[in-house]
N, CA, C and O atoms as CSV, one atom per row, in Angstrom:
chain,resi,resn,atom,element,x,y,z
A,1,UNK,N,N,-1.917,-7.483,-14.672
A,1,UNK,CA,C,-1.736,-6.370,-13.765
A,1,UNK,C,C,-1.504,-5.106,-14.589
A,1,UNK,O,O,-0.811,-4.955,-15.595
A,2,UNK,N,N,-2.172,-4.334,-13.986
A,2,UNK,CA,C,-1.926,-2.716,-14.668
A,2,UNK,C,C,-0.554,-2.304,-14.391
A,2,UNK,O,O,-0.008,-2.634,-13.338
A,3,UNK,N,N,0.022,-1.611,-15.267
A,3,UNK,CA,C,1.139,-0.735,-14.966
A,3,UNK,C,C,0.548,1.219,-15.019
A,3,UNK,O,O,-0.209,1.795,-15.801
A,4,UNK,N,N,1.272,1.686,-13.895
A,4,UNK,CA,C,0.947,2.737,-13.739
A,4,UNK,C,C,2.503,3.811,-13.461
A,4,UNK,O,O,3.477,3.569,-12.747
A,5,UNK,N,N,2.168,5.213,-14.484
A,5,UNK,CA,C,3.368,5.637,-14.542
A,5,UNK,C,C,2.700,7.046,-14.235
A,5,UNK,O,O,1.906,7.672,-14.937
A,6,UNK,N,N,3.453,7.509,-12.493
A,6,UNK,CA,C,3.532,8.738,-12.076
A,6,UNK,C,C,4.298,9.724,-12.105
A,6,UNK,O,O,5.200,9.277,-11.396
A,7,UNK,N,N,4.626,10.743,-12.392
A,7,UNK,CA,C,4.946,12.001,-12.103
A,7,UNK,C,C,5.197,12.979,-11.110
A,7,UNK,O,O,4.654,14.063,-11.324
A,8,UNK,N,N,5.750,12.902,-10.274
A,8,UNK,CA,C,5.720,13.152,-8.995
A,8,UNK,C,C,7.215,14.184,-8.948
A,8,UNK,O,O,8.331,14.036,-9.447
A,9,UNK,N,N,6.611,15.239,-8.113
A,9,UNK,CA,C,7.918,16.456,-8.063
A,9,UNK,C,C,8.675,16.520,-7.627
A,9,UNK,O,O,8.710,16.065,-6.484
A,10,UNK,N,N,9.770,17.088,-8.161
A,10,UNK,CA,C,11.046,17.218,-7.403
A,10,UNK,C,C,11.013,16.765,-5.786
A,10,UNK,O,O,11.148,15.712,-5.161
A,11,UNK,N,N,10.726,18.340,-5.439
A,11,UNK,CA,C,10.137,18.170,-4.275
A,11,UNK,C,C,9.481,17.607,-3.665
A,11,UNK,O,O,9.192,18.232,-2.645
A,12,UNK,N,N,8.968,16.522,-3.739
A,12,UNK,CA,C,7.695,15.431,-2.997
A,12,UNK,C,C,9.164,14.089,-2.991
A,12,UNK,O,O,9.382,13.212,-3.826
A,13,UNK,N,N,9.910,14.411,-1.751
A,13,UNK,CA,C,10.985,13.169,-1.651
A,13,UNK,C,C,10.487,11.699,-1.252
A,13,UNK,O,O,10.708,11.058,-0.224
A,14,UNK,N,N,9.922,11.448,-2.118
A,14,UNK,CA,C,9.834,9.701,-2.083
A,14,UNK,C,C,10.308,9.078,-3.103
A,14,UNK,O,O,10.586,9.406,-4.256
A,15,UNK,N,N,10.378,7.779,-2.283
A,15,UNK,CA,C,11.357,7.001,-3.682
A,15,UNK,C,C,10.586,5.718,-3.793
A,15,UNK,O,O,9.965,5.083,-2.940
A,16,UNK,N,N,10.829,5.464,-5.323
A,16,UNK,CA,C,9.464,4.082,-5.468
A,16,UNK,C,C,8.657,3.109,-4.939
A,16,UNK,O,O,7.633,2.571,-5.361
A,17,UNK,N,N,9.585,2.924,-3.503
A,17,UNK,CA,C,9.317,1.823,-2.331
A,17,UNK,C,C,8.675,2.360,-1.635
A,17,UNK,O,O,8.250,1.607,-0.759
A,18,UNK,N,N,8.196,3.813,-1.511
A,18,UNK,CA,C,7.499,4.341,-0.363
A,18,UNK,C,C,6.413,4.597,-0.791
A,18,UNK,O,O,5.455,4.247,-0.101
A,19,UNK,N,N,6.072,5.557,-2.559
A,19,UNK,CA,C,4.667,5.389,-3.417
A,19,UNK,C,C,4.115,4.031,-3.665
A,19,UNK,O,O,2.896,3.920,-3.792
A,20,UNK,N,N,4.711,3.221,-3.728
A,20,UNK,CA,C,4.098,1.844,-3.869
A,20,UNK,C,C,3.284,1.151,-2.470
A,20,UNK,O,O,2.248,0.495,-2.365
A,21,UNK,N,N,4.271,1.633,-1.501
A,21,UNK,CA,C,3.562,1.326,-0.324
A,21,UNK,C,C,2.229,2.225,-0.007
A,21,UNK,O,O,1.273,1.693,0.558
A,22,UNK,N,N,2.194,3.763,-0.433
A,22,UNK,CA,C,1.343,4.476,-0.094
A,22,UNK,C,C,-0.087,4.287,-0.771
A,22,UNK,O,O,-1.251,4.511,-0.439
A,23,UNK,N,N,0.657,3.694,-2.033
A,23,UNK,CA,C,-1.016,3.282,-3.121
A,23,UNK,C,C,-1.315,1.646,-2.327
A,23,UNK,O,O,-2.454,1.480,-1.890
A,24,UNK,N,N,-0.427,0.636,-2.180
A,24,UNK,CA,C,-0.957,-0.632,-1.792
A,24,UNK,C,C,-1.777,-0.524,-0.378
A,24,UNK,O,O,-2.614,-1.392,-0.130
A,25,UNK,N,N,-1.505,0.680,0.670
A,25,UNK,CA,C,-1.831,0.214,1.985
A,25,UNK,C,C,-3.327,1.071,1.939
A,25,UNK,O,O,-4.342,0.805,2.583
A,26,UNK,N,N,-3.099,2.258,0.895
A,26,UNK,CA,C,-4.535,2.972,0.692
A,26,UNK,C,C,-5.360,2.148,-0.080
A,26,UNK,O,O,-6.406,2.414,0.511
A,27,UNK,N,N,-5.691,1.367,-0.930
A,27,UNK,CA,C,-6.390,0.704,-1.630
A,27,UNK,C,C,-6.491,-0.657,-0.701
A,27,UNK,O,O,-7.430,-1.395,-1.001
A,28,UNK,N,N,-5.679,-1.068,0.345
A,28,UNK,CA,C,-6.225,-1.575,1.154
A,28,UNK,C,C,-7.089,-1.314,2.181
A,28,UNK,O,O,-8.130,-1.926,2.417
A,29,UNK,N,N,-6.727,-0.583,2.661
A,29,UNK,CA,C,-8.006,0.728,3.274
A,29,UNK,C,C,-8.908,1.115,2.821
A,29,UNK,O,O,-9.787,1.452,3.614
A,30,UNK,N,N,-9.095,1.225,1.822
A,30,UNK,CA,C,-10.576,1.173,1.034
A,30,UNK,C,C,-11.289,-0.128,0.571
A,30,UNK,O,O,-12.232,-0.076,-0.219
A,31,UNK,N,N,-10.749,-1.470,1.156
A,31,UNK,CA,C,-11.294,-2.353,0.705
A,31,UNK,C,C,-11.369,-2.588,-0.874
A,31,UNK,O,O,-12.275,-3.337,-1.240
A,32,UNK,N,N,-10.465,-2.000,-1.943
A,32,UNK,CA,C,-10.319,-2.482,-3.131
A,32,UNK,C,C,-9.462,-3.831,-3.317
A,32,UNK,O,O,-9.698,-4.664,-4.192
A,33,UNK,N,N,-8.384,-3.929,-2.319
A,33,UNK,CA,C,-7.336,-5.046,-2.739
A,33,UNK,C,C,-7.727,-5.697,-1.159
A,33,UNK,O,O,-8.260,-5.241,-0.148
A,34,UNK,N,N,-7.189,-6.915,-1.533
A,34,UNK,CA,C,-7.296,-7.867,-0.043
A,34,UNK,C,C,-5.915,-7.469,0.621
A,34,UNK,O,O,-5.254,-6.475,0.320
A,35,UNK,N,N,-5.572,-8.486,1.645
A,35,UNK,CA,C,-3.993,-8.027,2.731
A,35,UNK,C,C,-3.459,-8.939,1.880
A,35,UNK,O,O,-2.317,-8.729,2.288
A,36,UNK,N,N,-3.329,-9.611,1.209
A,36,UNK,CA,C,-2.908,-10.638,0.801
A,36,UNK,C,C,-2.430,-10.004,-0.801
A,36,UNK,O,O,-1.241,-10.214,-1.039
A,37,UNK,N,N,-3.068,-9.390,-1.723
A,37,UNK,CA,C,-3.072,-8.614,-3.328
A,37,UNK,C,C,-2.168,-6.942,-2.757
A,37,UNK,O,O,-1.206,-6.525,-3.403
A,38,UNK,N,N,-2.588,-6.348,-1.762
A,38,UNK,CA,C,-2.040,-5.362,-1.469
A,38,UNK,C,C,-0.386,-6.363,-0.837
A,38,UNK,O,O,0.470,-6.309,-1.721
A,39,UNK,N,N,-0.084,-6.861,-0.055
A,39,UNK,CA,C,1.099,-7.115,0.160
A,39,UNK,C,C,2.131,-7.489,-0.940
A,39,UNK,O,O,3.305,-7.144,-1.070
A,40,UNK,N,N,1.166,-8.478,-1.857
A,40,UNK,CA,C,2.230,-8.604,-3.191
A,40,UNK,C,C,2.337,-7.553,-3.750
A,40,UNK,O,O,3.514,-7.399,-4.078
A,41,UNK,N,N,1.486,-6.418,-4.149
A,41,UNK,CA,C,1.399,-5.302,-4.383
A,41,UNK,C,C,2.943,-4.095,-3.990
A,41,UNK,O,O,3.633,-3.436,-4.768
A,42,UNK,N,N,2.986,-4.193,-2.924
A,42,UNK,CA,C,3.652,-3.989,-2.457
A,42,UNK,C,C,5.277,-4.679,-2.532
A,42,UNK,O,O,6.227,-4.082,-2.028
A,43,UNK,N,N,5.405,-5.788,-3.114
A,43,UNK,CA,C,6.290,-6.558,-2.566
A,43,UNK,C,C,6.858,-7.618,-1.687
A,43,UNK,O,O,7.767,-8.446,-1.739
A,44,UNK,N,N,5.820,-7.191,-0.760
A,44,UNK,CA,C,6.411,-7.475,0.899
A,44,UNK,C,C,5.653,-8.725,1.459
A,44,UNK,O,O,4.480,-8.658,1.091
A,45,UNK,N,N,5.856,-9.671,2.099
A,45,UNK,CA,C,5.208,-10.584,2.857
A,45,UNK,C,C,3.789,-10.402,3.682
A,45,UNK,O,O,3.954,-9.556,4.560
A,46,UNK,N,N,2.458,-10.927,3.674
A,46,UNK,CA,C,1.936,-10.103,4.405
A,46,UNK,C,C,2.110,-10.065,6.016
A,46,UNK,O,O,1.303,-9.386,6.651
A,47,UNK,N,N,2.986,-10.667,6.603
A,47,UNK,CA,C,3.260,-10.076,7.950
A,47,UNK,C,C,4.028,-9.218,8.025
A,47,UNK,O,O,3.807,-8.394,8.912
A,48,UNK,N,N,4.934,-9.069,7.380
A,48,UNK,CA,C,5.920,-7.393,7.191
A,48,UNK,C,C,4.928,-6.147,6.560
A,48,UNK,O,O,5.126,-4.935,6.635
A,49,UNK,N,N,3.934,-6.783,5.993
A,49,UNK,CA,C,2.559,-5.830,5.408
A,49,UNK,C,C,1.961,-5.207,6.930
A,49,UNK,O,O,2.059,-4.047,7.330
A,50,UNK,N,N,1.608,-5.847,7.309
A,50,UNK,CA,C,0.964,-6.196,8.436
A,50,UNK,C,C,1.297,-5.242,9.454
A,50,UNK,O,O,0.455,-4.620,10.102
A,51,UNK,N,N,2.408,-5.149,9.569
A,51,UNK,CA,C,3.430,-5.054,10.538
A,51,UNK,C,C,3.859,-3.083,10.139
A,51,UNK,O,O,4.029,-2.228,11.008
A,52,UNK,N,N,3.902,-2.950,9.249
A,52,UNK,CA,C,4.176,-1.772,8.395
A,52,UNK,C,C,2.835,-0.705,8.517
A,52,UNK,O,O,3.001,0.471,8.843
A,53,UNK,N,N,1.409,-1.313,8.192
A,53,UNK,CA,C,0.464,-0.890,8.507
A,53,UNK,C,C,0.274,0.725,9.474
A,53,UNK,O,O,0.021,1.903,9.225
A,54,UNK,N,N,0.516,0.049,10.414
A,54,UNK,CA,C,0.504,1.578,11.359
A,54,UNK,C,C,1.225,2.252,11.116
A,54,UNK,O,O,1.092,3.336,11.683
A,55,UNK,N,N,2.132,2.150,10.400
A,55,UNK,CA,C,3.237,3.688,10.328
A,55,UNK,C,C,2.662,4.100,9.065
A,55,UNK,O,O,3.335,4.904,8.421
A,56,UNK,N,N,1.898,3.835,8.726
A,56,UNK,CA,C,0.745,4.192,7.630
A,56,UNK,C,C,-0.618,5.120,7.722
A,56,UNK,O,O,-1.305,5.846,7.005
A,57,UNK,N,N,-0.547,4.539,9.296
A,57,UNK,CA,C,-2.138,5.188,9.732
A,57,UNK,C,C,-3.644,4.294,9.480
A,57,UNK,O,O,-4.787,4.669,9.740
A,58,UNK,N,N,-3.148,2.895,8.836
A,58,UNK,CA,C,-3.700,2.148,8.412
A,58,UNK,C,C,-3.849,0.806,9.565
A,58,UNK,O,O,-2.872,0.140,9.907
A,59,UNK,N,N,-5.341,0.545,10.108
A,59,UNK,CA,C,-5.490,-0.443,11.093
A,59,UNK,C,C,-5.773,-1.364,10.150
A,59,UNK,O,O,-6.250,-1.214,9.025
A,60,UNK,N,N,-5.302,-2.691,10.939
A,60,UNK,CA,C,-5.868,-3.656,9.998
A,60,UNK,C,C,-6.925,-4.585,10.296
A,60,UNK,O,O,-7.095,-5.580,9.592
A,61,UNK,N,N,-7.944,-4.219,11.707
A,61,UNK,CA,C,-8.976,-3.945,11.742
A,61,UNK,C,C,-10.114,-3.199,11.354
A,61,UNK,O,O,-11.236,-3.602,11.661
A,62,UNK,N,N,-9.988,-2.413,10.870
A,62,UNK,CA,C,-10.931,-1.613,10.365
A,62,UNK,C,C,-11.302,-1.721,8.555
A,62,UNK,O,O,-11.677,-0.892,7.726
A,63,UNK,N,N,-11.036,-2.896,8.512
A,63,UNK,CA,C,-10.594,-3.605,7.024
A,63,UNK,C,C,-12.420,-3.506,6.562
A,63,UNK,O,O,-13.431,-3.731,7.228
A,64,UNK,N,N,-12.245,-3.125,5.316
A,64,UNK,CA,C,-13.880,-3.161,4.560
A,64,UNK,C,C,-13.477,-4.361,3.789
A,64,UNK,O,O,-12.319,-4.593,3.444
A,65,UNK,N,N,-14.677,-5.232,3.500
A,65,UNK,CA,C,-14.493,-6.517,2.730
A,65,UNK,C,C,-14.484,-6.272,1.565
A,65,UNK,O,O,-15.062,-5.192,1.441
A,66,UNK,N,N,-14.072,-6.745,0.328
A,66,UNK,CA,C,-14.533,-6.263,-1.369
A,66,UNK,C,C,-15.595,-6.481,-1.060
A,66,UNK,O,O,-16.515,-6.333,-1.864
């Protein structure tokens, strides 16, 4: 697994649990990671993935296959 180290401003109030979610649920949305690589990704189970989704803006119908 890659490690990736951001920079992110003062001002831009997120805290690691929320950029991690924002890169795992977008790269799921683009069909790069499965629900399954994005949830570990994330951390999270994929029904709490799942479940999290919409407060994302992210359907999990509208899923592109790799």
């Amino acid at each position: 697994m890659k490690t990736l180290t951001l920079n992110i401003p003062d001002s831009v109030e997120l805290d690691n649990r929320e950029v991690v979610m924002l890169v795992a649920t977008r790269l799921y949305e683009r069909g790069k990671l499965s629900l399954g690589q994005a949830a570990e990704l994330a951390g999270l189970r994929k029904r709490t993935f799942v479940e999290l989704l919409g407060s994302y803006g992210v359907s999990l119908f509208n899923y592109v296959p790799l």
